[in-house]
Short mmCIF file of the C-alpha atoms (twelve columns), coordinates in Angstrom:
data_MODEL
# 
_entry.id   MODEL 
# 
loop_
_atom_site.group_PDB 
_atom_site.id 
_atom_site.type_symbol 
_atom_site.label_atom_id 
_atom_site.label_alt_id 
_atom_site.label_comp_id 
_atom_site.label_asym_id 
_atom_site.label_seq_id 
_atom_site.Cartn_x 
_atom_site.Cartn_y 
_atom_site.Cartn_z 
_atom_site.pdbx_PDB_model_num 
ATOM 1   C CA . UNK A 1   81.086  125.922 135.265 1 
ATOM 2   C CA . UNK A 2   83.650  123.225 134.325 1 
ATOM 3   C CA . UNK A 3   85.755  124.681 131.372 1 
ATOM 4   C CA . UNK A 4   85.936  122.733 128.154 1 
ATOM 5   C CA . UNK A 5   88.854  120.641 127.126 1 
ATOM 6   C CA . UNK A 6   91.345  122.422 124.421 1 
ATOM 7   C CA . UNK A 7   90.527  119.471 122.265 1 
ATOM 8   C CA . UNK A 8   86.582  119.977 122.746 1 
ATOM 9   C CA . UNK A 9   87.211  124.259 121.772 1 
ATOM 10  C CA . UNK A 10  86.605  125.466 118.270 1 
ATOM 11  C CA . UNK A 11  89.775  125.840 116.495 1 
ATOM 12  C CA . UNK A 12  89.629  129.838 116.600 1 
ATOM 13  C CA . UNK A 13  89.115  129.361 120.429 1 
ATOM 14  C CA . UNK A 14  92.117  127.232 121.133 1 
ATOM 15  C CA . UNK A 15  94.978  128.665 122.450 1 
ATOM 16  C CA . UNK A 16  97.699  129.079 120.305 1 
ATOM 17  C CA . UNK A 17  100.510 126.213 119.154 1 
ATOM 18  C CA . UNK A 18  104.074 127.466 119.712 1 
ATOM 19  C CA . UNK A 19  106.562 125.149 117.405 1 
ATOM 20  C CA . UNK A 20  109.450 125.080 116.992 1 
ATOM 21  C CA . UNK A 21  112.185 122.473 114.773 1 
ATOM 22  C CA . UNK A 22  116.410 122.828 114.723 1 
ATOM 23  C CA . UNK A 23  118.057 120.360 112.883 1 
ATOM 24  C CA . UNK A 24  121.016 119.868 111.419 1 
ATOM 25  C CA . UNK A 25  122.330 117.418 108.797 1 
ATOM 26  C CA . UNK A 26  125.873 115.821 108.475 1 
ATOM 27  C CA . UNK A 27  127.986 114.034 106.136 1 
ATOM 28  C CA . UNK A 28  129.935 110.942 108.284 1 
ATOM 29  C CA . UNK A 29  131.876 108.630 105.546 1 
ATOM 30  C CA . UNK A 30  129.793 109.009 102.819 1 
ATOM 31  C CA . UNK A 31  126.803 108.637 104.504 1 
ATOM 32  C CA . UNK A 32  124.681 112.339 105.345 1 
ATOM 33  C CA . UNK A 33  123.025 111.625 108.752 1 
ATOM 34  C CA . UNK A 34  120.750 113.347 111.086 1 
ATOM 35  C CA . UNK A 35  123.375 114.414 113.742 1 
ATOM 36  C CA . UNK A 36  121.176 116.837 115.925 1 
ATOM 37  C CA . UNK A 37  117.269 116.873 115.983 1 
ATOM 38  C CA . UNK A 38  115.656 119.428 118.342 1 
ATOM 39  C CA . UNK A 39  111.871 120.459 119.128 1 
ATOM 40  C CA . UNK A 40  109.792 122.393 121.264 1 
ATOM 41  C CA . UNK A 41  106.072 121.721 120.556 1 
ATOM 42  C CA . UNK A 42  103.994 119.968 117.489 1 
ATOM 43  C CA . UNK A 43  107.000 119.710 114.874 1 
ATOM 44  C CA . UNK A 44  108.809 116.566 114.249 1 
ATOM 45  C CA . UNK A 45  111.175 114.733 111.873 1 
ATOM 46  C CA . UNK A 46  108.635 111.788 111.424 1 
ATOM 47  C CA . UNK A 47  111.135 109.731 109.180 1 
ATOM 48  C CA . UNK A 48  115.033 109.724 108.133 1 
ATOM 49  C CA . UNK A 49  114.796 107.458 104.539 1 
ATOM 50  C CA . UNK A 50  117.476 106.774 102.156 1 
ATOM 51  C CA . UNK A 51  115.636 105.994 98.817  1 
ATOM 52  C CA . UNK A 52  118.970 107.110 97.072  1 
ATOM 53  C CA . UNK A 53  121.591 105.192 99.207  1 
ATOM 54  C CA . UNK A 54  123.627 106.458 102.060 1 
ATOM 55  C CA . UNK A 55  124.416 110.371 100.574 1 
ATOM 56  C CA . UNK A 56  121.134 111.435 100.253 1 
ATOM 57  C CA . UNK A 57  119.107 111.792 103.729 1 
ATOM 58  C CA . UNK A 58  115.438 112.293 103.277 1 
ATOM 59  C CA . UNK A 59  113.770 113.522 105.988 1 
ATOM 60  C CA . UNK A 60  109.662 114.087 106.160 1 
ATOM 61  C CA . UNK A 61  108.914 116.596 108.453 1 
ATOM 62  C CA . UNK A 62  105.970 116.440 110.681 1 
ATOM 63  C CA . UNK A 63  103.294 118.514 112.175 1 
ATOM 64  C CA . UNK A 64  101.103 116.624 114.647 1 
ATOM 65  C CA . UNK A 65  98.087  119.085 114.445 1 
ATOM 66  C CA . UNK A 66  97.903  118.716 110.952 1 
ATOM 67  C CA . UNK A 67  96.727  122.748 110.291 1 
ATOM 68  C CA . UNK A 68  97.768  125.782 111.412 1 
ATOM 69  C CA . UNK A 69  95.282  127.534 113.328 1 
ATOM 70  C CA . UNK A 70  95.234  132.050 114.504 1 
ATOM 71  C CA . UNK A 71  97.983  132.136 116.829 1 
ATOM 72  C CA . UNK A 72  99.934  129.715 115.724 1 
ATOM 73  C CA . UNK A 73  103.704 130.106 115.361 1 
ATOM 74  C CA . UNK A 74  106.004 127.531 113.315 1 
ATOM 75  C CA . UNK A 75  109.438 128.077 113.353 1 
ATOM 76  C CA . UNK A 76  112.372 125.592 111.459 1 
ATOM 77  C CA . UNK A 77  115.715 125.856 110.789 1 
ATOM 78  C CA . UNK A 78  117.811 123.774 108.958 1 
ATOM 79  C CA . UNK A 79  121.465 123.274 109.008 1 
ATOM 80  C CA . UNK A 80  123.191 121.138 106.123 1 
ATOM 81  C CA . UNK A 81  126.727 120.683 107.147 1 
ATOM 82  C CA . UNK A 82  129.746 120.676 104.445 1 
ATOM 83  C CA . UNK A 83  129.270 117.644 101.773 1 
ATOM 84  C CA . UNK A 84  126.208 116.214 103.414 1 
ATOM 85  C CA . UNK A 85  123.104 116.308 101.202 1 
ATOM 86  C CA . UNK A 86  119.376 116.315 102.595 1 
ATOM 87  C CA . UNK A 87  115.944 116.418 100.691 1 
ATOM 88  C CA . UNK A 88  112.901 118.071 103.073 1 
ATOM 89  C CA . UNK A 89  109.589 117.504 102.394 1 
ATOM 90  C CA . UNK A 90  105.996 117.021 104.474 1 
ATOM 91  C CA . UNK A 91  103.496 114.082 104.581 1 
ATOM 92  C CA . UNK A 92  100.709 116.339 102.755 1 
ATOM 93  C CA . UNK A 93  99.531  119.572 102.349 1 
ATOM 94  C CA . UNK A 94  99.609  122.771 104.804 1 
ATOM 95  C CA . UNK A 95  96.430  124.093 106.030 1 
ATOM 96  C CA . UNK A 96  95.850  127.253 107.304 1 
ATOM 97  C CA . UNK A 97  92.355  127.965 109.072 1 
ATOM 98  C CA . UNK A 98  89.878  130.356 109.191 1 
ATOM 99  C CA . UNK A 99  90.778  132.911 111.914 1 
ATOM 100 C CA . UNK A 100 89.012  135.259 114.077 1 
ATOM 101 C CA . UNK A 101 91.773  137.850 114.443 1 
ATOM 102 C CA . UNK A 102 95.153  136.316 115.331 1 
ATOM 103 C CA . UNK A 103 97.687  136.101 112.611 1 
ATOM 104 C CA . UNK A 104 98.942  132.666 112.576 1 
ATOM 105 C CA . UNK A 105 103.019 132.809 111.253 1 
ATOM 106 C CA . UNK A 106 105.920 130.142 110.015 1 
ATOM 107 C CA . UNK A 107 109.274 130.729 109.470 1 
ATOM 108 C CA . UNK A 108 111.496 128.581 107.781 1 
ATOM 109 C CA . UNK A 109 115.786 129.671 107.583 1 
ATOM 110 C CA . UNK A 110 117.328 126.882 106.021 1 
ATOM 111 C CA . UNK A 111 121.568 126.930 105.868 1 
ATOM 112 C CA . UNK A 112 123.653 125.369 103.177 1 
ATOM 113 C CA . UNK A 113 127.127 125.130 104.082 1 
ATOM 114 C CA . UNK A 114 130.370 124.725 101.785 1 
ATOM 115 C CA . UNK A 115 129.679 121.653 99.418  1 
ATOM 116 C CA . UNK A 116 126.728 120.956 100.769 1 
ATOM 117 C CA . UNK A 117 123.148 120.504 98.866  1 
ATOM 118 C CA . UNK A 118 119.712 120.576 99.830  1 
ATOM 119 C CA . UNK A 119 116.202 119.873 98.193  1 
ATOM 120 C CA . UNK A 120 113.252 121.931 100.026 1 
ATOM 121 C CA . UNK A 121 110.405 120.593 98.796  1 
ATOM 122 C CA . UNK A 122 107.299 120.868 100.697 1 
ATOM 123 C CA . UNK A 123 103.908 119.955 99.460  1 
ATOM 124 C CA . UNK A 124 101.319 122.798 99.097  1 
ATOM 125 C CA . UNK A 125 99.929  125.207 101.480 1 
ATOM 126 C CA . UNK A 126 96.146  125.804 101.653 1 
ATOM 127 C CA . UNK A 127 94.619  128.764 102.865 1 
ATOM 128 C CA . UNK A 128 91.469  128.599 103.994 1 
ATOM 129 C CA . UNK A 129 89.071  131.816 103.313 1 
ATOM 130 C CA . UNK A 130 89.344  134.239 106.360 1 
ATOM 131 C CA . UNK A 131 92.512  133.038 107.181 1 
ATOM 132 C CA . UNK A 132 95.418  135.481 108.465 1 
ATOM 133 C CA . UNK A 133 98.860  133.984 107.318 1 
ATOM 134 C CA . UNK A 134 102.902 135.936 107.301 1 
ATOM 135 C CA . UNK A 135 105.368 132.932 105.781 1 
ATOM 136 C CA . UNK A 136 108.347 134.092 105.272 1 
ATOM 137 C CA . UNK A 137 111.784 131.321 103.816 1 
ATOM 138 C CA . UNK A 138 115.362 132.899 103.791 1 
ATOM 139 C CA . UNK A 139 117.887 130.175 102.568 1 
ATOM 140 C CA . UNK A 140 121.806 131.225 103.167 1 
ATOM 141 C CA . UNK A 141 123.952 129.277 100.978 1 
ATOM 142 C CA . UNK A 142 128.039 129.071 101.425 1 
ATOM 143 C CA . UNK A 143 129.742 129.821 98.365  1 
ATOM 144 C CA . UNK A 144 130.215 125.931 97.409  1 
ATOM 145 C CA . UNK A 145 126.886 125.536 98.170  1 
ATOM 146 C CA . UNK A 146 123.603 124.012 96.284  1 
ATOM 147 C CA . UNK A 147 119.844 124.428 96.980  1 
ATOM 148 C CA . UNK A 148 116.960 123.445 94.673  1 
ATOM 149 C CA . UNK A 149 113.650 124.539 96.443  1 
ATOM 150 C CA . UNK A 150 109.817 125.965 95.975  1 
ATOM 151 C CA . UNK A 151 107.312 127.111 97.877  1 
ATOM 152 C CA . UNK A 152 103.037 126.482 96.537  1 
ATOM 153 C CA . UNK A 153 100.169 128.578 97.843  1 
ATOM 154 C CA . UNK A 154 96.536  127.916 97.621  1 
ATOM 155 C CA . UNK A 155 93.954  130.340 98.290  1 
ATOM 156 C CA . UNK A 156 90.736  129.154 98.841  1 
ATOM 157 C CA . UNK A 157 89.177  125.520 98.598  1 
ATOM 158 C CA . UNK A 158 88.031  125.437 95.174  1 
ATOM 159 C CA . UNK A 159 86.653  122.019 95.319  1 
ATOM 160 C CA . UNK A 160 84.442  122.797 98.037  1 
ATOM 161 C CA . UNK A 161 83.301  126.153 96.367  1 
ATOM 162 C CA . UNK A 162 85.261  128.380 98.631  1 
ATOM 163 C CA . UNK A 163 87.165  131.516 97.521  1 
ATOM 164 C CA . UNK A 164 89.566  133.786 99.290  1 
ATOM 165 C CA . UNK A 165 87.090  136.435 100.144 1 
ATOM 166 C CA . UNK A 166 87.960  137.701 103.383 1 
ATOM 167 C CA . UNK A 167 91.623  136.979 105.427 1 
ATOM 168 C CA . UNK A 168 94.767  137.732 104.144 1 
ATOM 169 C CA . UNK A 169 98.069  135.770 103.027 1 
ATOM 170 C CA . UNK A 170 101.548 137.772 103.307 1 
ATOM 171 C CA . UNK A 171 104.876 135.643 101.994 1 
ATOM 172 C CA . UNK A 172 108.335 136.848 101.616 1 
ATOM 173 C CA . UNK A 173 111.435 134.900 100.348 1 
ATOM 174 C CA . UNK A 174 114.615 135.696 100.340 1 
ATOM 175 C CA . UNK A 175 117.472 133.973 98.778  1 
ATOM 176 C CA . UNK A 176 121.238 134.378 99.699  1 
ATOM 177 C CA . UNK A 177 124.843 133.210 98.619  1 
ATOM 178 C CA . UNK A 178 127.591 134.369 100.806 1 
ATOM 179 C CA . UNK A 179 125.413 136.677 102.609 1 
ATOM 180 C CA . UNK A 180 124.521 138.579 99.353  1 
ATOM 181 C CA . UNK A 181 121.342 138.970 98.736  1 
ATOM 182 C CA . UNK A 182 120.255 137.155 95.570  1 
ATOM 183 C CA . UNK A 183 116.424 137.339 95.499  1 
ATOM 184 C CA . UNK A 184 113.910 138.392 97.856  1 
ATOM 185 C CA . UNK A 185 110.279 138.851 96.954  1 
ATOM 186 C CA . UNK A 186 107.324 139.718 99.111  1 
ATOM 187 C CA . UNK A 187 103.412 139.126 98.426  1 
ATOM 188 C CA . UNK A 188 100.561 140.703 100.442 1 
ATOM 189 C CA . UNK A 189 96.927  139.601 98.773  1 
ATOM 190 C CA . UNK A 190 93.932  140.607 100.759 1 
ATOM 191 C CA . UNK A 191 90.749  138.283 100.375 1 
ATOM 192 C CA . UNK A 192 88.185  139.461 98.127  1 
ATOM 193 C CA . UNK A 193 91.355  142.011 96.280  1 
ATOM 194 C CA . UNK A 194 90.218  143.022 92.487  1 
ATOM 195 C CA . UNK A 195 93.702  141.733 92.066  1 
ATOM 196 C CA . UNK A 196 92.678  138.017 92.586  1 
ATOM 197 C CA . UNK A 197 90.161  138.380 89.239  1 
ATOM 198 C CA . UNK A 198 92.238  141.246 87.298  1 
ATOM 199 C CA . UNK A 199 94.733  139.756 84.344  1 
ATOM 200 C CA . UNK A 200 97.453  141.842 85.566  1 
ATOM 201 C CA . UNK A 201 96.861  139.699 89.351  1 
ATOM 202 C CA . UNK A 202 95.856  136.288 89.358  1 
ATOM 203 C CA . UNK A 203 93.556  136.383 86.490  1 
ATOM 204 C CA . UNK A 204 90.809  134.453 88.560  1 
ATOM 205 C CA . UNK A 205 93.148  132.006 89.250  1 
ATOM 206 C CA . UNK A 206 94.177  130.237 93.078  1 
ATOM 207 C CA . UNK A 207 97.163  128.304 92.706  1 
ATOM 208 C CA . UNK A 208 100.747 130.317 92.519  1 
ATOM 209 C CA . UNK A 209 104.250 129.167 93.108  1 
ATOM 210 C CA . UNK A 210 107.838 130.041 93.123  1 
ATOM 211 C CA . UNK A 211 110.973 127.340 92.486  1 
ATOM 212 C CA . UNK A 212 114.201 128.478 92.811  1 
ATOM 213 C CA . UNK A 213 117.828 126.810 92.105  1 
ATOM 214 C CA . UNK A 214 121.064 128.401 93.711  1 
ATOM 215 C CA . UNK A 215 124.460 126.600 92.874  1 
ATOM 216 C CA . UNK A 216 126.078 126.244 89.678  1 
ATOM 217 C CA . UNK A 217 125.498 128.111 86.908  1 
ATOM 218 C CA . UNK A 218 123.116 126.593 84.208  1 
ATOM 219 C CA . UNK A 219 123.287 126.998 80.304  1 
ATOM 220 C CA . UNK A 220 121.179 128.304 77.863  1 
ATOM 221 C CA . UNK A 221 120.535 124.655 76.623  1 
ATOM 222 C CA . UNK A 222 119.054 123.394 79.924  1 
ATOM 223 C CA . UNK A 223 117.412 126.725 80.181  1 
ATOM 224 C CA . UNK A 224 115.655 125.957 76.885  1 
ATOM 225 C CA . UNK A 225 114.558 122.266 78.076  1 
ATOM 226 C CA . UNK A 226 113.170 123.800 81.356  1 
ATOM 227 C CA . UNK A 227 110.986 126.144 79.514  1 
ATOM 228 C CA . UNK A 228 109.470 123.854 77.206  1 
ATOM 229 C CA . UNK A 229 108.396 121.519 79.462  1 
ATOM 230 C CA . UNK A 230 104.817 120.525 79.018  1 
ATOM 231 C CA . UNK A 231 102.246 122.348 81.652  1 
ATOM 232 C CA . UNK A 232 98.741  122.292 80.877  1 
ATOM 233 C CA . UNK A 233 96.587  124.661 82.610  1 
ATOM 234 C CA . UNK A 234 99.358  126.577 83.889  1 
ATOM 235 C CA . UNK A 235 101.381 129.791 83.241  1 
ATOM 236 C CA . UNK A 236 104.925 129.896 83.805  1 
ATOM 237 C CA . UNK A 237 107.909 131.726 83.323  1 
ATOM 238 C CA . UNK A 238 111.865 130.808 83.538  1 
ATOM 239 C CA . UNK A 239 114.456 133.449 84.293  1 
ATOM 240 C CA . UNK A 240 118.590 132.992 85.114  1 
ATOM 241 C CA . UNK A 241 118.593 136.464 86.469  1 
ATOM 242 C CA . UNK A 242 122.621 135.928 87.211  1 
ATOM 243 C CA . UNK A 243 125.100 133.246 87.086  1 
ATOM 244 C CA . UNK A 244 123.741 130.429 89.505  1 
ATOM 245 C CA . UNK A 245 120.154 131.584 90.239  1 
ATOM 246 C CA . UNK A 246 117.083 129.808 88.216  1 
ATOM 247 C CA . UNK A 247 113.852 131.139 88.856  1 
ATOM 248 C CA . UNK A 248 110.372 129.528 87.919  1 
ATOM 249 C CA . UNK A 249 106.837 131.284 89.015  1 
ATOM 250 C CA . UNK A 250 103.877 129.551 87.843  1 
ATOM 251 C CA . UNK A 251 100.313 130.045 88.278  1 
ATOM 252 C CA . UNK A 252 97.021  128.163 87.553  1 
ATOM 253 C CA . UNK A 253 93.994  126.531 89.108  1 
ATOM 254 C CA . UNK A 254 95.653  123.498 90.113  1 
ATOM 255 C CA . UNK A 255 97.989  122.536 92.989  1 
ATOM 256 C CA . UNK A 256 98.679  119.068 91.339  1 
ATOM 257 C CA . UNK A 257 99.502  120.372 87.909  1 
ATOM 258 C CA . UNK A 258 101.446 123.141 89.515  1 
ATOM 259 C CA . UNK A 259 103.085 120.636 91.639  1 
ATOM 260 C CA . UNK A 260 104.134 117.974 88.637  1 
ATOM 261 C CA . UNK A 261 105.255 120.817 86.638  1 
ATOM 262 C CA . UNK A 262 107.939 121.763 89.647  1 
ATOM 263 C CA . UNK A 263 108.935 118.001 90.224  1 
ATOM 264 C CA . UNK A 264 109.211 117.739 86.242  1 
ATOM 265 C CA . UNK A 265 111.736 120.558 86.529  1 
ATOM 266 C CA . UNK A 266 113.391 118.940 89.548  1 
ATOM 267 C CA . UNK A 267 114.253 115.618 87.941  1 
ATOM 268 C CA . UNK A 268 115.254 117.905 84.567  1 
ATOM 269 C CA . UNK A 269 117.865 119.674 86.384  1 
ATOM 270 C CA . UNK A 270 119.316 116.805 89.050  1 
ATOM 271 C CA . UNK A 271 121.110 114.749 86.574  1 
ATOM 272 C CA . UNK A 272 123.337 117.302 84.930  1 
ATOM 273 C CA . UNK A 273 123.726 119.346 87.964  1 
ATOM 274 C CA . UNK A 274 123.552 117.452 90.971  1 
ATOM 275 C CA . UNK A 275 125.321 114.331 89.196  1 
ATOM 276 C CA . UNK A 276 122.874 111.602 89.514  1 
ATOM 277 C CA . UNK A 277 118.627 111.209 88.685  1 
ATOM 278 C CA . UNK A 278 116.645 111.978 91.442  1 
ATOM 279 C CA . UNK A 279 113.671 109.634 92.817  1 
ATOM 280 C CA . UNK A 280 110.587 111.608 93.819  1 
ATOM 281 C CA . UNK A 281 109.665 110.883 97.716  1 
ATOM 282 C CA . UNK A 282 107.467 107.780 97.900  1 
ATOM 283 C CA . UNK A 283 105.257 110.187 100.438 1 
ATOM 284 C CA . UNK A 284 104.196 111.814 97.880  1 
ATOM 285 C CA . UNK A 285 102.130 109.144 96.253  1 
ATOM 286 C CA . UNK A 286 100.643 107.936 99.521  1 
# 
């Protein structure tokens, strides 16, 4: 019997996509540039844009597939040499499918070096109901170094009636500064958990996020601004644990609201600590 094409398979019957990005970021007379791009497999740097001018490299990364599937592993790291700044982001949401036993995994270890700054600001990732997911983002900042950054998780496909009954999602981020540890935290929600409905979990709710800031250290006045930012639908909390570290978890039933409520905070924050306004990526409204 002639075997099927890979294309022709069910997803949970393909074999496995092994990805993996390097890339590292420069600054070269003012301008930051994309001195070294490497990949093995479906991850790309689609586009290199400067909406900002010649400092700030935006770069939309890229993968071809356009879900993660059991099996799959995604690996990126990111280097952001001394001075150069560089704002990450993705074309559209992640989606992680329904699995029939393989854990599917992506790690992301992004480096900020002495004077440096970087944005990491991918859009959402959805995970499909039976799906079996590890993420895991470690950022290591240089002491001169700045990094404004979040990370969105859906479970389930609400619109289409689905809920996270069966699978399970694992996350852990950690954040350093000089190789000290800063932050880490580390989820583990099975599908169907009494934690998903109970008020002292998710309270029913599908949509959670984490934004973080590392770099300088941020008074009580832009504290104050942060946490009275409008967010309808959503719960939210703002902490300065230490000196240079702004948290933000949210949670609600919305990945958009969740999503404008982190960008709000974003463009709060660029102008007095970053220097200049910041210009949301036009991908985002495509």
């Amino acid at each position: 019997m002639q075997a099927l094409p890979q294309a022709a398979l069910p997803l949970a019957m393909r074999p496995p996509w092994r990805a993996r990005l390097d890339l590292a970021v420069a600054e070269s007379r003012g301008r930051s540039v994309l001195r070294a791009c490497r990949h093995d497999g479906p991850l790309r740097v689609q586009k290199v844009l400067y909406p900002d001018g010649p400092a700030l490299a935006q770069l939309i990364l890229l993968h071809p597939p356009g879900g993660i599937a059991g099996g799959d592993e995604l690996q990126i790291e990111a280097g952001i040499g001394a001075d150069a700044h560089a704002l990450l982001t993705t074309p559209g949401a992640g989606k992680w499918y329904r699995s029939i036993g393989r854990v599917a995994r992506q790690s992301v270890h992004l480096h900020v070096s002495d004077g440096a700054t970087l944005d990491w600001l991918p859009q959402e990732s959805i995970v499909f109901d039976g799906a079996l997911v590890e993420q895991q983002v470690r950022v290591d900042c240089a002491p001169g170094a700045r990094c404004c950054g979040w990370d969105i998780a859906v479970l389930g496909r609400r619109a289409r009636g689905e809920r996270f009954s069966r699978g399970r999602w694992s996350q852990r981020i950690e954040l350093f500064r000089e190789q000290r540890l800063l932050w880490s935290e580390q989820a583990r929600v099975y599908g169907g958990d009494a934690l998903l409905d109970s008020v002292v979990g998710w309270n029913g709710l599908h949509v959670s996020g984490l934004m973080w800031w590392v770099g300088d250290s941020i008074d009580e006045a832009l504290l104050d601004a942060v946490r009275t930012l409008p967010a309808a639908g959503l719960h939210y909390g703002v902490t300065s644990p230490q000196p240079g570290l702004l948290l933000l978890r949210a949670l609600g039933a919305s990945a958009e609201r969740l999503r404008a409520l982190f960008t709000a905070v974003w463009l709060l924050l660029r102008s007095p600590l970053f220097g200049h306004a910041a210009l949301p990526p036009r991908i985002w409204s495509t």
